[in-house]
C-alpha positions as CSV (number, residue, x, y, z in Angstrom):
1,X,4.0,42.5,31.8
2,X,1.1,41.6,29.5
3,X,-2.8,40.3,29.9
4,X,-5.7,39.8,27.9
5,X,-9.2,39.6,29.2
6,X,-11.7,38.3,26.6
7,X,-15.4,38.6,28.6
8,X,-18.1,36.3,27.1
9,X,-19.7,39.2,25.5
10,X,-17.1,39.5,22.6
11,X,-17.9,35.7,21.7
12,X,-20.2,35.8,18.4
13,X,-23.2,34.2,18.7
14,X,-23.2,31.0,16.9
15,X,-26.2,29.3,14.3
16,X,-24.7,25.8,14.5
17,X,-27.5,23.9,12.4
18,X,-27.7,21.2,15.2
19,X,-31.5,20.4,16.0
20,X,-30.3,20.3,19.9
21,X,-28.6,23.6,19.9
22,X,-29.9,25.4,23.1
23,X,-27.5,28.6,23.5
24,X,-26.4,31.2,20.9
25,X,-23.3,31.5,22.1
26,X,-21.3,29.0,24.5
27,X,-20.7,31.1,28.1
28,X,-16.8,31.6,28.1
29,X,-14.3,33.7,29.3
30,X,-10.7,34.4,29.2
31,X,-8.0,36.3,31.7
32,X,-4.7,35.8,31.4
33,X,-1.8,38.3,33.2
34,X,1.5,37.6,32.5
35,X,5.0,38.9,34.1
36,X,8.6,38.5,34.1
37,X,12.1,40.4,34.5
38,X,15.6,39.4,34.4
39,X,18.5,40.5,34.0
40,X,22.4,40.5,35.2
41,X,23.4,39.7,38.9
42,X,27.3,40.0,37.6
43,X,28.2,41.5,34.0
44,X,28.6,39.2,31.4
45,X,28.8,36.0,33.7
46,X,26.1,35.4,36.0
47,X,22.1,36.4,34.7
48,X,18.6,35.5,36.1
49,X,15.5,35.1,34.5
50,X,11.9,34.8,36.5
51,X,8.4,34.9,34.8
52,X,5.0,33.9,35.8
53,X,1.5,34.0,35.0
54,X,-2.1,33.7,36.1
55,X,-4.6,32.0,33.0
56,X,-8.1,31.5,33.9
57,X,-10.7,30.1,31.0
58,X,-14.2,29.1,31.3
59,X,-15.3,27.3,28.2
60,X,-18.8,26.7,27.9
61,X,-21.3,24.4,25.2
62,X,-24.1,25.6,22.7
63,X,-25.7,21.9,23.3
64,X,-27.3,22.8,26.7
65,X,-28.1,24.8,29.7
66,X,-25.9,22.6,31.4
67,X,-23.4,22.0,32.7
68,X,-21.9,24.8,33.8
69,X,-18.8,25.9,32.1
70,X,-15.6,24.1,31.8
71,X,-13.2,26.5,34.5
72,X,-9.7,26.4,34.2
73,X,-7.0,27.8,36.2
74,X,-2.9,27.4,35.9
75,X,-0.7,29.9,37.9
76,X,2.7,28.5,36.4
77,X,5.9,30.3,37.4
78,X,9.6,30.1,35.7
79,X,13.0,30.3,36.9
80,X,16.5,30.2,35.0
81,X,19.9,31.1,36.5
82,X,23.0,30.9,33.9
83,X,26.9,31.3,34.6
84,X,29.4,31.7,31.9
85,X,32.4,30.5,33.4
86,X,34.1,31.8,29.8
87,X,33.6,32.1,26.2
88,X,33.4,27.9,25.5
89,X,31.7,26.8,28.7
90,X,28.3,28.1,30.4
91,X,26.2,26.4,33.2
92,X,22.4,27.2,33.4
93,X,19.6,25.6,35.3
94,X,15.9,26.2,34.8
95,X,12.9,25.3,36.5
96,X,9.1,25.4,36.0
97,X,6.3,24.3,38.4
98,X,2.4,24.9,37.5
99,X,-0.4,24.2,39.2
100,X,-3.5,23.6,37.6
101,X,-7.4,23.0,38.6
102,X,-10.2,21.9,35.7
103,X,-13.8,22.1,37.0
104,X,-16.5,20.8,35.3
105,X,-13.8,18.2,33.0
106,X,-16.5,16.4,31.2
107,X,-18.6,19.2,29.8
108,X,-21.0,17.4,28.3
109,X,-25.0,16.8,28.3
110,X,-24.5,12.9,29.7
111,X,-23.2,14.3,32.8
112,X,-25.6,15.7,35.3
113,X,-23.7,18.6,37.1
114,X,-23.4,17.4,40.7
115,X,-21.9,14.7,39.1
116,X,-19.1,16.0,37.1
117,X,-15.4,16.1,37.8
118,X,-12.2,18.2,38.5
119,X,-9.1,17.8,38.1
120,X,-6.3,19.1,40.1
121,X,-2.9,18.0,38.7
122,X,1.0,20.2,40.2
123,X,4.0,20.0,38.3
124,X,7.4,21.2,38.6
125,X,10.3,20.4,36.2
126,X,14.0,21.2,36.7
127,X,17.4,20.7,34.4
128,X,20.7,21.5,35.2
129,X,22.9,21.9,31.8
130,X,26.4,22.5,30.6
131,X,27.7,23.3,27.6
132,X,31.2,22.9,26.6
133,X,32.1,24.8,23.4
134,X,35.7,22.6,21.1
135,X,36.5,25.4,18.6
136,X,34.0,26.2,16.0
137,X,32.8,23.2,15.1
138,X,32.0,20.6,18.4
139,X,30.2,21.4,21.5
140,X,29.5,18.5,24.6
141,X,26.2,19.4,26.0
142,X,25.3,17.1,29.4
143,X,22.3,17.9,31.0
144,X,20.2,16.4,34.1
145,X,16.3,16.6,34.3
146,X,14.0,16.1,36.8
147,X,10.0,15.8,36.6
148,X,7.1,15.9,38.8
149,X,3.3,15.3,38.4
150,X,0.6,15.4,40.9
151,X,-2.9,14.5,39.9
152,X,-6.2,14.5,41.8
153,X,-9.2,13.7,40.2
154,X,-12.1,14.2,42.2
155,X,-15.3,16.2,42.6
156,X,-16.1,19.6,42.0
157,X,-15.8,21.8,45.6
158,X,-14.4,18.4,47.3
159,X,-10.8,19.2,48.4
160,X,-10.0,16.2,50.4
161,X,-7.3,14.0,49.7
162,X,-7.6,10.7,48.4
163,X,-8.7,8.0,50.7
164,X,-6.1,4.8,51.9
165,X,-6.3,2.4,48.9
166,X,-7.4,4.6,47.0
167,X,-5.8,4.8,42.8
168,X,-3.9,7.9,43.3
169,X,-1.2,8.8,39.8
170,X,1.7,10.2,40.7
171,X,4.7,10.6,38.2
C-alpha cells in the first residue's frame, strides 16, 4: 500500500517573466493511493497477483484566472494469474482495465469555461501467454492479446451518451 498527496500549497510560486502572468503559482493538486497483494493459491505452481489504484491531479495555468483547473481521475485495477505446469512450460494471463475522466481538457485562455471539454475514455487489456522452455538455449513464447478503448468526449458535468449519428471512437 502506498499514496502521496501533494496539496497546492507545496507548489512554489513561480516569476515566469511573461507580461500576461496572472497567478504566482498554477492551482494543482495531487492524490494518488495505491494497493496490491498476491501471492500463492498452490505452492510453486499456481500464484495470483491483484493491484489497483486511485490518481487524482488538478493541474492548473499561471496565464489566467481561468479556466478552472485541468481534473484528472484514473482508478485502474490489475490482474495476473500464472500456472507452472513444470520447470520448461508456464501459462499466465494478465489483465488491466482503467477508467479515466479529464475535465477541463483544453486549459487554456481561448477557451471560455462553460465551454470547455472532458473526456471520458475506459480501457481494459487482456493476454493470455505460454512459454515453452527447449533446454538452455530456446524458448517458444505464443501469446493472445486483446484491447479495448472507450472514448467520450463531451462537456464538462454532461453525462449523457452520445446522440444517434453521432462520431463516437471506439477501438
Amino acid at each position: 500500500i502506498s499514496g502521496i498527496l501533494k496539496p497546492n500549497a507545496l507548489i512554489s510560486e513561480i516569476e515566469s517573466g511573461l507580461r500576461n502572468q496572472a497567478r504566482d503559482k498554477p492551482l494543482g493538486s495531487t492524490r494518488f493511493v495505491e494497493a496490491s497483494f498476491g501471492g500463492p493459491i498452490n505452492r510453486d505452481k499456481v500464484w495470483y497477483y491483484l493491484g489497483g489504484q486511485y490518481n487524482s491531479e488538478q493541474q492548473g495555468t499561471i496565464l489566467s484566472l481561468d479556466p478552472q483547473p485541468r481534473t484528472i481521475n484514473v482508478y485502474p485495477v490489475h490482474f495476473k494469474l500464472s500456472y507452472q505446469q513444470n520447470n520448461s512450460n508456464r501459462w499466465e494471463v494478465t489483465a488491466h482495465a482503467g477508467p479515466f475522466t479529464d475535465n477541463n481538457s483544453a486549459l487554456t485562455t481561448e477557451v471560455a469555461p462553460e465551454s470547455d471539454r472532458k473526456q471520458d475514455i475506459v480501457t481494459w487489456n487482456a493476454i493470455a501467454r505460454h512459454s515453452l522452455l527447449f533446454g538452455s538455449s530456446g524458448v517458444l513464447e505464443t501469446a493472445v492479446q486483446t484491447f479495448f478503448m472507450d472514448f467520450h468526449n463531451n462537456r464538462i458535468e454532461d453525462d449523457r451518451p452520445p446522440p444517434d449519428g453521432s462520431f463516437f471512437v471506439r477501438y
